[in-house]
VOGU-3710 file (C-alpha; in Angstrom, 3 decimals, decimal comma):
1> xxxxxxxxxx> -9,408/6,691/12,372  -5,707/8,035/12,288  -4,148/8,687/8,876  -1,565/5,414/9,662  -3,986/3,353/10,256  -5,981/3,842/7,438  -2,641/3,731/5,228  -1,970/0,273/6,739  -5,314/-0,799/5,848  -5,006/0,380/2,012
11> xxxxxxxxxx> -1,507/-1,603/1,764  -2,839/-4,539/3,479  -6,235/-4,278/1,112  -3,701/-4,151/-2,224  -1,317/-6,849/-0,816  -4,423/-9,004/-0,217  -5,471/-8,079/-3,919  -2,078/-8,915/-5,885  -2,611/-12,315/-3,399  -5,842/-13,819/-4,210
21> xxxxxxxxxx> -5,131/-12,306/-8,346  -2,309/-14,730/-8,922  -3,501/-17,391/-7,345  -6,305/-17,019/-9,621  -3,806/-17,445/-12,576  -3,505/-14,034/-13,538  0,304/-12,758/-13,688  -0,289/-8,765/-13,055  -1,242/-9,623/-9,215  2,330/-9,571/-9,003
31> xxxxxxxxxx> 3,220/-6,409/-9,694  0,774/-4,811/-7,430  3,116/-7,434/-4,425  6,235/-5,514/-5,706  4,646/-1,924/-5,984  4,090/-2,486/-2,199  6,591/-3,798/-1,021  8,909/-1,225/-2,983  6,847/1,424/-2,221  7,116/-0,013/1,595
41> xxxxxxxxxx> 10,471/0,139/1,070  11,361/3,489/-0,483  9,059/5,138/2,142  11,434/3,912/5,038  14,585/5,254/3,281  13,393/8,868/2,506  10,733/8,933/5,220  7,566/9,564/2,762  4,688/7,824/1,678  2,619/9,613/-0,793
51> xxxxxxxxxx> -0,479/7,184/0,207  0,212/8,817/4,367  0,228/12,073/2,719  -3,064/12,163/1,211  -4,556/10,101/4,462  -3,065/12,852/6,560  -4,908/15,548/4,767  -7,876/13,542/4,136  -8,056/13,441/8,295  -6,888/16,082/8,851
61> x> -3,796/15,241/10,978
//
């Protein structure tokens, strides 16, 4: 498994998360959404994901 694919599949994993958490009623799922999606966000400005980081070493890439 590549280190990006594995960092897609820990954002989709939280996103999913946050998801079925508020729909259960509980308010905090939310911020989990907006860590994402900031974090999402933040990493195509500057170019760095601390999440790809760590994959990359973890693999080895």
């Amino acid at each position: 498994m590549k280190a990006l694919r594995a960092q897609r599949i820990l954002m989709g994993l939280i996103l999913l998360v946050g998801l079925l958490l508020m729909r259960s009623g509980r308010s905090w799922g939310e911020y989990l959404l907006w860590f994402v999606a900031l974090m999402s966000l933040l990493a195509g400005i500057i170019n760095f994901c601390p999440s790809e980081w760590f994959f990359r070493k973890l693999f080895k890439e």
